[in-house]
Backbone as XML, in Angstrom:
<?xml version="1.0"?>
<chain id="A" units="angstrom">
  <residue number="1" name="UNK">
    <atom name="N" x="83.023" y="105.858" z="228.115"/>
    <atom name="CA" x="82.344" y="104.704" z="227.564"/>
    <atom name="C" x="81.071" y="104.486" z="228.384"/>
  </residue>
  <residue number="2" name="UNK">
    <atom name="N" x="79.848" y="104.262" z="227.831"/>
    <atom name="CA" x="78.622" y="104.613" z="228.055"/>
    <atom name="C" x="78.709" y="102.930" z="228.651"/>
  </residue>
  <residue number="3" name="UNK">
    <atom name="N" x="77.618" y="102.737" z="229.778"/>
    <atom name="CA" x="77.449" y="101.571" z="230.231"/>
    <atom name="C" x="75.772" y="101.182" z="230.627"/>
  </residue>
  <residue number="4" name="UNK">
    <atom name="N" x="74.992" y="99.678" z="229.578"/>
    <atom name="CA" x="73.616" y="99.471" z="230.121"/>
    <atom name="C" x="73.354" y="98.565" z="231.249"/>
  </residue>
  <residue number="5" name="UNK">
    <atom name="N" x="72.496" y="98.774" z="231.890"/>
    <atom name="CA" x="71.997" y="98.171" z="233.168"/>
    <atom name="C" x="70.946" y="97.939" z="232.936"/>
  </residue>
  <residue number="6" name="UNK">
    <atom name="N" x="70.650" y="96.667" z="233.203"/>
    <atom name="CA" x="69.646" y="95.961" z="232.863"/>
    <atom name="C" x="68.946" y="96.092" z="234.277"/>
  </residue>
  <residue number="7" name="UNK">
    <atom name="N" x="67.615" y="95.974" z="234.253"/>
    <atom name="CA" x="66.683" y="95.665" z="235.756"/>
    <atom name="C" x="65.507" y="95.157" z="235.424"/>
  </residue>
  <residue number="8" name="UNK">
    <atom name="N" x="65.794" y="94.439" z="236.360"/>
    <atom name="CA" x="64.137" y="93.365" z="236.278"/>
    <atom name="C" x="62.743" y="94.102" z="236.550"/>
  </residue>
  <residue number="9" name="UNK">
    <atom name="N" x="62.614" y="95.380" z="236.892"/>
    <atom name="CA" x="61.733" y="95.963" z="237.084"/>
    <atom name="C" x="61.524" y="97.850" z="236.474"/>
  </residue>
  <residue number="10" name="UNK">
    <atom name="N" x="60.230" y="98.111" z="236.823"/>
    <atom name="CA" x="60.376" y="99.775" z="235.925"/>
    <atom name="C" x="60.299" y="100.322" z="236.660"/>
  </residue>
  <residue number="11" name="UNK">
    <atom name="N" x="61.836" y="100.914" z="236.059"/>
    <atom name="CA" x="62.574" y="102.384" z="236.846"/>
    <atom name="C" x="62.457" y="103.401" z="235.439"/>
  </residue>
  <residue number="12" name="UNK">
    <atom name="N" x="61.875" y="104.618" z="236.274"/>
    <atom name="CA" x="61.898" y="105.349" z="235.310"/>
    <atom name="C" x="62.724" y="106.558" z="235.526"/>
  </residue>
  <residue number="13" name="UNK">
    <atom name="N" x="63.713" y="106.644" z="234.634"/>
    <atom name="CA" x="64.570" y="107.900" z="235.114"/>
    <atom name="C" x="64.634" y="109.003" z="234.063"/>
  </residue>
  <residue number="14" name="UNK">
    <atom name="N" x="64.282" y="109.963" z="234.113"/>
    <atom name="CA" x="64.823" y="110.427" z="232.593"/>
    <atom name="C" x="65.792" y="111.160" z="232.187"/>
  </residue>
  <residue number="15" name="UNK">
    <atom name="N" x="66.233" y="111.355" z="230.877"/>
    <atom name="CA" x="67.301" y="111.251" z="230.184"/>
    <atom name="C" x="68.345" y="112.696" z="230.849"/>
  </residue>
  <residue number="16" name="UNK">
    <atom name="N" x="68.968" y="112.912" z="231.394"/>
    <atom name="CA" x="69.924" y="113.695" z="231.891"/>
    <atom name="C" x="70.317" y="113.533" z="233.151"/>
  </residue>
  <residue number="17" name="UNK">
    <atom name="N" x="69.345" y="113.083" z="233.800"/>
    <atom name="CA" x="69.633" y="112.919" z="235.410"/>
    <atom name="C" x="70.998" y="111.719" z="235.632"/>
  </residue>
  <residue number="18" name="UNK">
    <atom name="N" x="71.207" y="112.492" z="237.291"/>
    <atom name="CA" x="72.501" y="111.982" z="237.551"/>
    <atom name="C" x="71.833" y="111.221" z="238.556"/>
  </residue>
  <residue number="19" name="UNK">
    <atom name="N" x="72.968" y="109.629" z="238.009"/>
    <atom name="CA" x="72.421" y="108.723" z="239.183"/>
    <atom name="C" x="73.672" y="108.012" z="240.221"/>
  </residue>
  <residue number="20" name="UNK">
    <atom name="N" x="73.425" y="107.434" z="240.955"/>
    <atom name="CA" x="74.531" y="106.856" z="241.681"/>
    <atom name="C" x="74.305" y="105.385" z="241.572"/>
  </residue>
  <residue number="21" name="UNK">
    <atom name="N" x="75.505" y="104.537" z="241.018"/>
    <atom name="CA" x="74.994" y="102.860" z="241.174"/>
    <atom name="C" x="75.744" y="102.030" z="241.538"/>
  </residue>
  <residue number="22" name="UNK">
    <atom name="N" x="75.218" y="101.155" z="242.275"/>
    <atom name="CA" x="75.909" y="100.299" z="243.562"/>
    <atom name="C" x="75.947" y="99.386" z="242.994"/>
  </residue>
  <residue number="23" name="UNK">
    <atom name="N" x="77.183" y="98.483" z="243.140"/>
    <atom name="CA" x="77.095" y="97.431" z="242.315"/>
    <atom name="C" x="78.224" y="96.353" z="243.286"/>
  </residue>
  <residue number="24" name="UNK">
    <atom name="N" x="78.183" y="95.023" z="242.925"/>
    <atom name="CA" x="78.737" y="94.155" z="243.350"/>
    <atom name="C" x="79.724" y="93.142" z="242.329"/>
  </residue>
  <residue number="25" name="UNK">
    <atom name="N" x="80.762" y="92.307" z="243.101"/>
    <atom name="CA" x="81.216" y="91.658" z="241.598"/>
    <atom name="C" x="80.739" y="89.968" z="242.498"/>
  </residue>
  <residue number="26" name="UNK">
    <atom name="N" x="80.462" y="89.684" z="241.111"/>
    <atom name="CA" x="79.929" y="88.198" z="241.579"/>
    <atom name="C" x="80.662" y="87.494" z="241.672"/>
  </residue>
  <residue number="27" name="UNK">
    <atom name="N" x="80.889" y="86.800" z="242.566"/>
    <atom name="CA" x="82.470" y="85.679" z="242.615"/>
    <atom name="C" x="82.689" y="84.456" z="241.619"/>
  </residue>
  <residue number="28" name="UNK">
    <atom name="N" x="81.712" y="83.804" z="240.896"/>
    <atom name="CA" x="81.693" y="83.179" z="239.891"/>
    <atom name="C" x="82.474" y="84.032" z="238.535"/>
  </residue>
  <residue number="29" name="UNK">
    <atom name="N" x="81.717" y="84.702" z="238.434"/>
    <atom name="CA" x="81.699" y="85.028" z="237.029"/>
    <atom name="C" x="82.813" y="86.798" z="236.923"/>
  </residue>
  <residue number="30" name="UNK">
    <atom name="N" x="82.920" y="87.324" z="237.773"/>
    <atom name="CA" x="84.227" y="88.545" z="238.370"/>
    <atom name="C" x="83.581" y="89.478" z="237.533"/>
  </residue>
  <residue number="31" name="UNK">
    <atom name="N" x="82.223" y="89.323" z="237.172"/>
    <atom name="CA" x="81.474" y="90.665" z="236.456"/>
    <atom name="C" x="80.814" y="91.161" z="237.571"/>
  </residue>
  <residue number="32" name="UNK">
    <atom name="N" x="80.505" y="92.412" z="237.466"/>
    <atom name="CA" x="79.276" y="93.301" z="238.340"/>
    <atom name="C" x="78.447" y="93.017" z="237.976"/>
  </residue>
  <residue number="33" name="UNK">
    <atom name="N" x="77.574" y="93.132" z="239.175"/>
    <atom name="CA" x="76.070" y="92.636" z="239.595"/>
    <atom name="C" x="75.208" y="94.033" z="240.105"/>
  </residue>
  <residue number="34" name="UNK">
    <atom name="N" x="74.523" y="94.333" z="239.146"/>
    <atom name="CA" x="73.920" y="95.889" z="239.655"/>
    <atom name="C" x="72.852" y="95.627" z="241.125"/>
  </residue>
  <residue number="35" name="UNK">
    <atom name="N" x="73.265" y="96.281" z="242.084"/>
    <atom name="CA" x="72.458" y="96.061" z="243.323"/>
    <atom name="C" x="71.484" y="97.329" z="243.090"/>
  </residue>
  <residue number="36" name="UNK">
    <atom name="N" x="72.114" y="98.174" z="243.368"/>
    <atom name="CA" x="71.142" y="99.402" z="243.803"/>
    <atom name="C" x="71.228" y="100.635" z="242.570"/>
  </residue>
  <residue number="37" name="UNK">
    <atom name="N" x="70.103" y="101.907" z="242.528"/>
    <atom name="CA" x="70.652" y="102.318" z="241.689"/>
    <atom name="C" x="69.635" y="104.068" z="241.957"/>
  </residue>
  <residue number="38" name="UNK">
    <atom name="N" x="70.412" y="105.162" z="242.349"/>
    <atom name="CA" x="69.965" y="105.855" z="243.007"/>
    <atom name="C" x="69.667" y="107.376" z="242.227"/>
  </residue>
  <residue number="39" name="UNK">
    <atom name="N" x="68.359" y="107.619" z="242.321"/>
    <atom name="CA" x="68.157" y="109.095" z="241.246"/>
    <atom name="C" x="68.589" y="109.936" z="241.954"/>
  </residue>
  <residue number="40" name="UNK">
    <atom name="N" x="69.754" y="110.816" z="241.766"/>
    <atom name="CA" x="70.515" y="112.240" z="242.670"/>
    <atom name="C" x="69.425" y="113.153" z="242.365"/>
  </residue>
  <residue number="41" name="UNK">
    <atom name="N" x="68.502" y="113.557" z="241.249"/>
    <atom name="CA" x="67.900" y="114.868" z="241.284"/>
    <atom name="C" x="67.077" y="114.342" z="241.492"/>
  </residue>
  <residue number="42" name="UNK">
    <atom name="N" x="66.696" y="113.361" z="242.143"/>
    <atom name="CA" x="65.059" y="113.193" z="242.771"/>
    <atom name="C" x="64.908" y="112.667" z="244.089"/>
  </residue>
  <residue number="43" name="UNK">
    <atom name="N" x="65.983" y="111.989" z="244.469"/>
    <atom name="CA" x="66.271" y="111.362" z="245.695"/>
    <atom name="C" x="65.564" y="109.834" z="245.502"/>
  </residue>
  <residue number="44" name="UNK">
    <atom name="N" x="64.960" y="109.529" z="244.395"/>
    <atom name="CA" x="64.504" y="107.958" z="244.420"/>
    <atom name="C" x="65.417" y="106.939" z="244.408"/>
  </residue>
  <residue number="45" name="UNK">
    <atom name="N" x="65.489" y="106.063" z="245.410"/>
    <atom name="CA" x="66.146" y="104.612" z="245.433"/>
    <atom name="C" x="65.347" y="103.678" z="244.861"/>
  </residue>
  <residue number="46" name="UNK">
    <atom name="N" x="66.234" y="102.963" z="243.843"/>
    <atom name="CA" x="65.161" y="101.519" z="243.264"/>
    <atom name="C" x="66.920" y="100.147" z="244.028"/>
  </residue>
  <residue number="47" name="UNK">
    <atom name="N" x="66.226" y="99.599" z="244.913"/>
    <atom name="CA" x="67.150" y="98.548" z="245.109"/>
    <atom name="C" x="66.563" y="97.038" z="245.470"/>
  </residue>
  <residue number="48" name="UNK">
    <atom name="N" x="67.893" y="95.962" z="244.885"/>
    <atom name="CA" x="67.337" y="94.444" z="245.158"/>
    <atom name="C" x="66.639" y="94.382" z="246.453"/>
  </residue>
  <residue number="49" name="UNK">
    <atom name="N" x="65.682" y="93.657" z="246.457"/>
    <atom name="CA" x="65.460" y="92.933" z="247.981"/>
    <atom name="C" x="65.952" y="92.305" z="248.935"/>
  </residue>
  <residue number="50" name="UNK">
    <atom name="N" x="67.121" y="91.508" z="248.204"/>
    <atom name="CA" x="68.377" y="90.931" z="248.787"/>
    <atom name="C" x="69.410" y="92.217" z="249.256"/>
  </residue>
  <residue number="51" name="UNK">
    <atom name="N" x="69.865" y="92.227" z="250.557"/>
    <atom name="CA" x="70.790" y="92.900" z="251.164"/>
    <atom name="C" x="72.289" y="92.346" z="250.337"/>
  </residue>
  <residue number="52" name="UNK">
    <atom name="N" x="72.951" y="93.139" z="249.776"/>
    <atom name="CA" x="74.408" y="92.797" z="249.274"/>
    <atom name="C" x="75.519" y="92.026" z="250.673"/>
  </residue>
  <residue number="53" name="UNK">
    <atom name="N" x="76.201" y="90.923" z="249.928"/>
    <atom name="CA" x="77.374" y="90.693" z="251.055"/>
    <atom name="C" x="78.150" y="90.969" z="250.703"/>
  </residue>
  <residue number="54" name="UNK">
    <atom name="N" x="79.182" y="91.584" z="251.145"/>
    <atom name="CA" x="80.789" y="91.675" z="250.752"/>
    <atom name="C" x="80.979" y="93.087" z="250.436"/>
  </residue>
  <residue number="55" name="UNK">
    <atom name="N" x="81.804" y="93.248" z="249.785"/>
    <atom name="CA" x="82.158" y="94.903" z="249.385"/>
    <atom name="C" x="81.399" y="95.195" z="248.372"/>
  </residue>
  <residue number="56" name="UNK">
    <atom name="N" x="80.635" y="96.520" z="248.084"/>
    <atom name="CA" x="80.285" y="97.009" z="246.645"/>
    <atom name="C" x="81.451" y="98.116" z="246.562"/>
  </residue>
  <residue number="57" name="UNK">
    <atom name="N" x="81.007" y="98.734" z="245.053"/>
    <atom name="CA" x="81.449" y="99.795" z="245.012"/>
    <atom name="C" x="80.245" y="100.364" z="243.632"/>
  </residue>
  <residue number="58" name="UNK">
    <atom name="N" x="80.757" y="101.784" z="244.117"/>
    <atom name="CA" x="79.733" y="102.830" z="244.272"/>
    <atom name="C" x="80.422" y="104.056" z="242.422"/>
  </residue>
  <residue number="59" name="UNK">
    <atom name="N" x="79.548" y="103.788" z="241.777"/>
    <atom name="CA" x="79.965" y="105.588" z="240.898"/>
    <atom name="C" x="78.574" y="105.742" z="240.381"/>
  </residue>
  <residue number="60" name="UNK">
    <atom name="N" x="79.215" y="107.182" z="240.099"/>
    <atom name="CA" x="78.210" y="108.409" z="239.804"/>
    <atom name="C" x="78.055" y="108.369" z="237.939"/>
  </residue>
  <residue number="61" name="UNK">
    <atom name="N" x="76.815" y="108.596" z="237.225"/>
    <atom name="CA" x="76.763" y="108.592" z="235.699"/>
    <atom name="C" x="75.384" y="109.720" z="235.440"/>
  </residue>
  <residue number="62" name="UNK">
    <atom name="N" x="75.238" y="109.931" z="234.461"/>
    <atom name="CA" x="74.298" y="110.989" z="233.980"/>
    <atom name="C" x="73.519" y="109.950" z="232.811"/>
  </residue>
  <residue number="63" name="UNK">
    <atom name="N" x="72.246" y="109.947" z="233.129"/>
    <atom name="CA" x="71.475" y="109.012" z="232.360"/>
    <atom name="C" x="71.766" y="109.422" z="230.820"/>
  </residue>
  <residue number="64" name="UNK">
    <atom name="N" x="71.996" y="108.713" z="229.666"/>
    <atom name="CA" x="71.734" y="109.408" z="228.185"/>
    <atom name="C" x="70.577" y="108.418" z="227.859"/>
  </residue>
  <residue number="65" name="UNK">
    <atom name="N" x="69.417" y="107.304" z="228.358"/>
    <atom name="CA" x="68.755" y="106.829" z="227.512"/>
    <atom name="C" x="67.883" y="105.862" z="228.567"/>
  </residue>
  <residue number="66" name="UNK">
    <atom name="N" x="66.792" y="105.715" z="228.595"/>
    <atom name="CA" x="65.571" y="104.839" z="229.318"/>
    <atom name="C" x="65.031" y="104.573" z="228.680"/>
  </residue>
  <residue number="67" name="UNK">
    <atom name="N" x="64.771" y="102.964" z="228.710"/>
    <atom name="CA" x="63.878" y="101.960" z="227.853"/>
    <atom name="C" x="62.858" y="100.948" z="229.116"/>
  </residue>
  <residue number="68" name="UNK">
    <atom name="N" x="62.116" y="100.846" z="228.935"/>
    <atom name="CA" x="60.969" y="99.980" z="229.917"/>
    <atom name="C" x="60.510" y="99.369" z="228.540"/>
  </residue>
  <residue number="69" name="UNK">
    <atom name="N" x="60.273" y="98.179" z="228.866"/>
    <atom name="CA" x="59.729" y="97.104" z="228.419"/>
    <atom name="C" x="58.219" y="96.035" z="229.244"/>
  </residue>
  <residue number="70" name="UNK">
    <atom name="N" x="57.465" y="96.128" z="229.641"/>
    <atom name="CA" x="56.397" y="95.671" z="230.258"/>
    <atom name="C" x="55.476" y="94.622" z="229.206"/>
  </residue>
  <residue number="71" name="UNK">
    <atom name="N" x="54.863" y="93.932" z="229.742"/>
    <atom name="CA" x="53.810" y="92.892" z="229.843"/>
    <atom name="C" x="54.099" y="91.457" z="229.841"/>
  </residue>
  <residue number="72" name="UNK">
    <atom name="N" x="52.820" y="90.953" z="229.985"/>
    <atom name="CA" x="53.071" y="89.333" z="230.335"/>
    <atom name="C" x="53.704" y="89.207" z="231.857"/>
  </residue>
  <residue number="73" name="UNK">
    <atom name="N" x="52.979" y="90.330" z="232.921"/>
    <atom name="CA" x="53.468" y="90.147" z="233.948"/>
    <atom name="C" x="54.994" y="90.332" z="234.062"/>
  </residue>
  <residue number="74" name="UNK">
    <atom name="N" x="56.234" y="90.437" z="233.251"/>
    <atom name="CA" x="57.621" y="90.978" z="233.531"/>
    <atom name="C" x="57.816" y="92.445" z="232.730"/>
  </residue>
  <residue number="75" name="UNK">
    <atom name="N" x="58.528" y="92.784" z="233.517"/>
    <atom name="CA" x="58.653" y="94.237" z="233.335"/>
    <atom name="C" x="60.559" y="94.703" z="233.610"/>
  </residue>
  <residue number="76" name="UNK">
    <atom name="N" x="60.680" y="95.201" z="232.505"/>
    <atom name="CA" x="62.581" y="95.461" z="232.097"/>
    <atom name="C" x="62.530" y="97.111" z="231.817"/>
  </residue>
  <residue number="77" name="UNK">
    <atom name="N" x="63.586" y="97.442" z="232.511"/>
    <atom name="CA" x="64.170" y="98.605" z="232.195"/>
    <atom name="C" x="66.041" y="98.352" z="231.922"/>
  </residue>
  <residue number="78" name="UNK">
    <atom name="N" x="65.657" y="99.602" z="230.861"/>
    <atom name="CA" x="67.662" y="99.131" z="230.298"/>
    <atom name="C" x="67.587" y="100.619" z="230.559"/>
  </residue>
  <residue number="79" name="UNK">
    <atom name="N" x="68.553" y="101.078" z="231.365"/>
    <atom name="CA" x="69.224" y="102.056" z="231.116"/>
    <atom name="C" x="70.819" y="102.364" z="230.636"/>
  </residue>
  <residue number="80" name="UNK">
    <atom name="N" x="70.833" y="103.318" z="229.876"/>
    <atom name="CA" x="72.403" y="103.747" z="229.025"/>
    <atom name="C" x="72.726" y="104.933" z="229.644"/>
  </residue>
  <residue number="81" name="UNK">
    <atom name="N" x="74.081" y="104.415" z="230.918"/>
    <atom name="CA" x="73.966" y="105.869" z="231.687"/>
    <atom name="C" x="75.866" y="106.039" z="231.303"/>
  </residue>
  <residue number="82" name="UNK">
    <atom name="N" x="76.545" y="107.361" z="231.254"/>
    <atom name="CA" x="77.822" y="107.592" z="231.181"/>
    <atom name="C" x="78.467" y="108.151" z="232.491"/>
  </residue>
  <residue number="83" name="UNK">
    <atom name="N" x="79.013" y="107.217" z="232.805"/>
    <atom name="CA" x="80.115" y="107.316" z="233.867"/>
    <atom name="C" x="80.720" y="108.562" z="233.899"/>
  </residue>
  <residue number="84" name="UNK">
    <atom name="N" x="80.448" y="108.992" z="235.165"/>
    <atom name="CA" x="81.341" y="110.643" z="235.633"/>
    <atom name="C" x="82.184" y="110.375" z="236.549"/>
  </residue>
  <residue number="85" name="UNK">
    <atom name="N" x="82.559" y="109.609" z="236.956"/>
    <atom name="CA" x="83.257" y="109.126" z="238.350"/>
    <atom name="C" x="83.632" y="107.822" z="237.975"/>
  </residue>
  <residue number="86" name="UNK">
    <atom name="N" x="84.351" y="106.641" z="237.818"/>
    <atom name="CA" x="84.481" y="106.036" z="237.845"/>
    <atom name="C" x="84.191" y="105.547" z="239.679"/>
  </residue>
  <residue number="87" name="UNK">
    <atom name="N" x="84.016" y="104.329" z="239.584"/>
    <atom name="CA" x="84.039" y="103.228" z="240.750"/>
    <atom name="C" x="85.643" y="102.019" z="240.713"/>
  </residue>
  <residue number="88" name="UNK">
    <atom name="N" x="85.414" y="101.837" z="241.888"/>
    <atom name="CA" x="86.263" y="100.160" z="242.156"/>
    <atom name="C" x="86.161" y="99.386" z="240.851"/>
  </residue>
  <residue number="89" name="UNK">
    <atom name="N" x="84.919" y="99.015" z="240.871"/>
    <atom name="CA" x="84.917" y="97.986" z="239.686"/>
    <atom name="C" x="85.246" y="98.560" z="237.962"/>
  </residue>
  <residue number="90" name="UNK">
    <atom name="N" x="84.731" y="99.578" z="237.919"/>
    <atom name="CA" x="85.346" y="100.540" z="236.953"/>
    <atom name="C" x="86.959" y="100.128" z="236.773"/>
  </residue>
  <residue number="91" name="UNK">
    <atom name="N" x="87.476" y="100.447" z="237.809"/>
    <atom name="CA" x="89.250" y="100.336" z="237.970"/>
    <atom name="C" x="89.652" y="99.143" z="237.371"/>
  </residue>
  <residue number="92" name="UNK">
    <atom name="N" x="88.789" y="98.094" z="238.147"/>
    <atom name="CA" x="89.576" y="97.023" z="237.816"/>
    <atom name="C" x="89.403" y="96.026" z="236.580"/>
  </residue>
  <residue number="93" name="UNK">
    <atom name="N" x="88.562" y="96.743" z="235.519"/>
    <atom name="CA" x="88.054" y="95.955" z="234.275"/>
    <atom name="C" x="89.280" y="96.666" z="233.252"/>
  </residue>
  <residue number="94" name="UNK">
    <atom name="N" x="89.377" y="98.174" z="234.007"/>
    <atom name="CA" x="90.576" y="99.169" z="233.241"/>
    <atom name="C" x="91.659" y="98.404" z="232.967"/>
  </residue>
  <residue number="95" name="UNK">
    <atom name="N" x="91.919" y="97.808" z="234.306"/>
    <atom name="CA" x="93.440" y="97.172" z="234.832"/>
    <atom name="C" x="93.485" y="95.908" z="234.112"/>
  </residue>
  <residue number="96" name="UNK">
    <atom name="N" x="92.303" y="94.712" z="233.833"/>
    <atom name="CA" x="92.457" y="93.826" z="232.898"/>
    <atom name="C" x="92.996" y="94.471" z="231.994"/>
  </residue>
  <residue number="97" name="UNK">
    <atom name="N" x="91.907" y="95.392" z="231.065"/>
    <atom name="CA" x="92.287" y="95.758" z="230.103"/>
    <atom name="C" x="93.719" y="96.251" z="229.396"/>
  </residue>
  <residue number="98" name="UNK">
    <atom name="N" x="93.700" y="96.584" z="230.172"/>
    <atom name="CA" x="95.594" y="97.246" z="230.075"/>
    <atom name="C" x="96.298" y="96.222" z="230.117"/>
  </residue>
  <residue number="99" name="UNK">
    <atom name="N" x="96.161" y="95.582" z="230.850"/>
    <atom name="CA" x="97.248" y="94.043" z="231.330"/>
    <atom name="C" x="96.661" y="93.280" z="229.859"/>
  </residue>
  <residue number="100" name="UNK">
    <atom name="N" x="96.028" y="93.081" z="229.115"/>
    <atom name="CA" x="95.518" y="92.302" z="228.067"/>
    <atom name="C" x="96.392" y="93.273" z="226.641"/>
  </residue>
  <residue number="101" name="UNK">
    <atom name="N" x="96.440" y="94.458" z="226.841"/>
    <atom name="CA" x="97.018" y="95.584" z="225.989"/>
    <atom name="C" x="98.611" y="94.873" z="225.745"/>
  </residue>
  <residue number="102" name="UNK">
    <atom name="N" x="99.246" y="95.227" z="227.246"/>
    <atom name="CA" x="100.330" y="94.886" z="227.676"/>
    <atom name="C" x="100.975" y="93.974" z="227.058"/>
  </residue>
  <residue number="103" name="UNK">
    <atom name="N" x="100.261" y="92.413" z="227.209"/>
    <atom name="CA" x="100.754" y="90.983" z="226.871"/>
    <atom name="C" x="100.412" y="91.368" z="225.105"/>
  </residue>
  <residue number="104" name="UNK">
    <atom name="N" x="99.642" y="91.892" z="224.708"/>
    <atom name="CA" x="99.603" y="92.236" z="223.180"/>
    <atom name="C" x="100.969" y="92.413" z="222.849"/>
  </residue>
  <residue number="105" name="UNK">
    <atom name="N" x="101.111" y="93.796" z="223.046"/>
    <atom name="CA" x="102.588" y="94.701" z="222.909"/>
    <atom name="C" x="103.608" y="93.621" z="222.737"/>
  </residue>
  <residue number="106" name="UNK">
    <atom name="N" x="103.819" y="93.047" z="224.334"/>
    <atom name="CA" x="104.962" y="91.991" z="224.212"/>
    <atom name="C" x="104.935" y="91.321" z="223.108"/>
  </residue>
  <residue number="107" name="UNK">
    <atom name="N" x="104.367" y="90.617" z="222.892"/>
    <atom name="CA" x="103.485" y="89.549" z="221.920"/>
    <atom name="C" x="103.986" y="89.679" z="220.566"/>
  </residue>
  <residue number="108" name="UNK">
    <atom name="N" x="103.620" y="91.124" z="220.299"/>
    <atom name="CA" x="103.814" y="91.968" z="219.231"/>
    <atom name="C" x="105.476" y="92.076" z="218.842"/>
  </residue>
  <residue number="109" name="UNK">
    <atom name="N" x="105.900" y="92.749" z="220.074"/>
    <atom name="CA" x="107.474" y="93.458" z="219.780"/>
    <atom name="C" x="108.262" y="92.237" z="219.905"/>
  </residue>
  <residue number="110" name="UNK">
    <atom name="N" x="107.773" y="90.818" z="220.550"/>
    <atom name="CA" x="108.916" y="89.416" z="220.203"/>
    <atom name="C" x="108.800" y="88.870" z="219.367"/>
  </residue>
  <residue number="111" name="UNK">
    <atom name="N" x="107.026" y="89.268" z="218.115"/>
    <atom name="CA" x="107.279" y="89.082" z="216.980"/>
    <atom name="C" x="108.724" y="89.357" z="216.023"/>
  </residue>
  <residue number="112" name="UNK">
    <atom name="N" x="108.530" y="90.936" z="216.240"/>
    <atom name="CA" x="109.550" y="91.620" z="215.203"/>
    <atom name="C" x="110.625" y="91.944" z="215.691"/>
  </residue>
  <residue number="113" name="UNK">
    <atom name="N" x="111.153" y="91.270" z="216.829"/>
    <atom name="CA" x="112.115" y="91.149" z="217.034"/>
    <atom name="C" x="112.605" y="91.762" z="218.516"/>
  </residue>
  <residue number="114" name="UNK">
    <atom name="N" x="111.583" y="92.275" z="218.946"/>
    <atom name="CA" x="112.091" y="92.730" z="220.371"/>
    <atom name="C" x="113.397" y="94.134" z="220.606"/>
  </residue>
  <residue number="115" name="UNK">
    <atom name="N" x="113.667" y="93.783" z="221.883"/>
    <atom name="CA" x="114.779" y="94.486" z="222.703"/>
    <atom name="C" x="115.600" y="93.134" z="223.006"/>
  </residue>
  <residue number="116" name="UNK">
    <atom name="N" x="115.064" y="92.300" z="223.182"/>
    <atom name="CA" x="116.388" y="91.085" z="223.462"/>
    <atom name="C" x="117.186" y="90.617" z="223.217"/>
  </residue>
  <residue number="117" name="UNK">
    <atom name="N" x="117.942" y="91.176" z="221.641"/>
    <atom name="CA" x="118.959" y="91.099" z="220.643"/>
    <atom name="C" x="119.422" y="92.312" z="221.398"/>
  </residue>
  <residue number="118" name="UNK">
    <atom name="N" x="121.048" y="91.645" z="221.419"/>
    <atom name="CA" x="122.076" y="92.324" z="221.059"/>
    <atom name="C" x="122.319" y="93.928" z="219.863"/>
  </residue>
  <residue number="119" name="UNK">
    <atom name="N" x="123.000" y="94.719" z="220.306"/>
    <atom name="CA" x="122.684" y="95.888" z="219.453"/>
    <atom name="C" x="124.162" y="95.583" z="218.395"/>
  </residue>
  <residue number="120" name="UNK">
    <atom name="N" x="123.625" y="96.210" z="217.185"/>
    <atom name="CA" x="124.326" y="95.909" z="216.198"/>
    <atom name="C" x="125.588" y="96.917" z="216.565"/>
  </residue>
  <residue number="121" name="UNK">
    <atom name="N" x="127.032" y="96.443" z="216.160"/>
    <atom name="CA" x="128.097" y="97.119" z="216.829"/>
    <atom name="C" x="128.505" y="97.764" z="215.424"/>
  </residue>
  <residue number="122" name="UNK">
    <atom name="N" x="128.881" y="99.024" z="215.683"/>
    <atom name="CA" x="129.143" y="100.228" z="214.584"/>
    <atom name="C" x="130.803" y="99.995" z="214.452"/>
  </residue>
  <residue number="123" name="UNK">
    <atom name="N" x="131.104" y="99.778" z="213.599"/>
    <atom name="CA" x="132.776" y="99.226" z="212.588"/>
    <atom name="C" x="133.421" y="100.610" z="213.431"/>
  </residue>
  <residue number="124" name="UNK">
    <atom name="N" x="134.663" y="100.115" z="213.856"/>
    <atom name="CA" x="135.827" y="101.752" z="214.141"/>
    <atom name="C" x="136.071" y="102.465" z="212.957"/>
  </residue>
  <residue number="125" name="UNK">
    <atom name="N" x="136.535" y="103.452" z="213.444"/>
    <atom name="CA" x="136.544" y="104.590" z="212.320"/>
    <atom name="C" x="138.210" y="105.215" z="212.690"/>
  </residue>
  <residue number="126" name="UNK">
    <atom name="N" x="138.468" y="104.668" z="211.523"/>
    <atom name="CA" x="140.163" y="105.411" z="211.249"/>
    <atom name="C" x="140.419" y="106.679" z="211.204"/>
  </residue>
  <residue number="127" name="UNK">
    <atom name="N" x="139.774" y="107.763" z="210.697"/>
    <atom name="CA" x="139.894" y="109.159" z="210.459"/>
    <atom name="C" x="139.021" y="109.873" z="211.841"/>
  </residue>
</chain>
């Protein structure tokens, strides 16, 4: 699953290159916060000015798409890069996800009746 990153400034990467991106989860909101974001076949770093606190975590993706947007003095780049490595934060959106799957299922199978009934008992057999 392909993932965009938004940046307040123009990064230009182009379309195949493998990048590395550092990211943080924001304690408000338990989404990632893209800090840093690193071109492997070129060696260019584009990162915040603000030093990160706390733990990041780190994966590897192969660019499929660069968009820059400029004028009026602000300037946006979206990149659409696909994850080769998952990261930390990767893991743990998985792990919602699954746990959200999970409570479905339940949800689901105490609709129609579950495992929590008793099993129907089969009559003896004379012969």
């Amino acid at each position: 699953m392909d993932r965009l990153l938004v940046l307040a400034a123009q990064v230009a990467i182009p379309h195949g290159h493998r990048v590395e991106v550092t990211e943080q989860l924001d304690p408000l909101t338990d989404e990632p916060v893209l800090v840093a974001v690193a071109d492997l076949d070129t060696g260019i770093r584009y990162r915040r000015t603000d030093d990160p606190r706390g733990d990041v975590s780190r994966w590897i993706g192969r660019v499929l798409e660069c968009s820059i947007t400029f004028g009026s003095g602000a300037a946006r780049t979206v990149l659409r890069v696909d994850p080769i490595s998952p990261g930390a934060t990767g893991a743990k959106v998985a792990l919602r996800d699954a746990d959200a799957a999970a409570d479905a299922a339940k949800a689901e199978a105490d609709r129609w009746g579950g495992t929590d009934r008793p099993p129907v008992e089969e009559p003896e057999r004379f012969w």
